[in-house]
N, C-alpha and C positions, 0 to 999 in steps of 0.2 A: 829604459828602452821604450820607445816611443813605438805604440799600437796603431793601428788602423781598425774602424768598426768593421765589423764582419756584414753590417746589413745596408750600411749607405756609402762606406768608403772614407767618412771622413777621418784624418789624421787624429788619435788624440793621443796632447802631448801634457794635458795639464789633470790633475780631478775633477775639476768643473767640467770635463769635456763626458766624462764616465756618467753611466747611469749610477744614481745616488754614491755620486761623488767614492765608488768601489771601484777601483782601479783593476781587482781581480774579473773587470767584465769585461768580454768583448765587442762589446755594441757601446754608444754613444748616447749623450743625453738626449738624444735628437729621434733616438727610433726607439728607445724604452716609453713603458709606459708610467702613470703615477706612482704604481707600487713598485717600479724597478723590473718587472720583468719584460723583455723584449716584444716588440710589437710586432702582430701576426704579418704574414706578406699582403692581406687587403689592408691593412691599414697603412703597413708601410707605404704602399701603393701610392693610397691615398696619399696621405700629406706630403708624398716625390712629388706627387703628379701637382697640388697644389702650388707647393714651394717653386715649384718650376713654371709655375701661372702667375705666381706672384713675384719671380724674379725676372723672368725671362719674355714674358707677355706673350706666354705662348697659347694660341687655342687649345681647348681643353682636349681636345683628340689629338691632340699632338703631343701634349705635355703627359700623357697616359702613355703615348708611345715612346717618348724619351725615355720615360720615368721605371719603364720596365726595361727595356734596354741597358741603364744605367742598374738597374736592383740586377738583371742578367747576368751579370761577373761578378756578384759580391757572393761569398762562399756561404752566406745565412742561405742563397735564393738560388743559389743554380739549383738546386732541385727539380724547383716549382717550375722549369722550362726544358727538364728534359725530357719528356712525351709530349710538352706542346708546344704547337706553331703558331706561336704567336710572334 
């Protein structure tokens, strides 16, 4: 059964997609950090907002506002936006 990460969205269908290739995780190679555990919401933050500057050429005030937007509907981060308005 094919996952979806809880903190970026993206689809993972293979082990290489899992953080340290542990399929019993819900998050992705891509929002873990070196030792496998999942990376806080400023970091996530961070390298959306980057990834989205470097694929999309977006300004960086904008690519911050995508990039929460998009972490907004992932079930790791609704939390972190239900008392603020951002």
């Amino acid at each position: 059964m094919m996952k979806v990460c809880i903190s970026c969205g993206m689809p993972m269908t293979k082990p290489e997609d899992y953080s340290l290739r542990d399929e019993s995780k819900d998050y992705c190679i891509h929002c873990a950090r070196k030792d496998g555990s999942m990376q806080s919401f400023e970091e996530k933050l961070e390298s959306m907002t980057g990834f989205i500057i470097r694929t999309q050429g977006f300004d960086p005030t904008v690519a911050t506002h995508a990039a929460k937007e998009l972490m907004r509907n992932q079930p790791a981060w609704s939390h972190c936006f239900e008392t603020k308005n951002e």
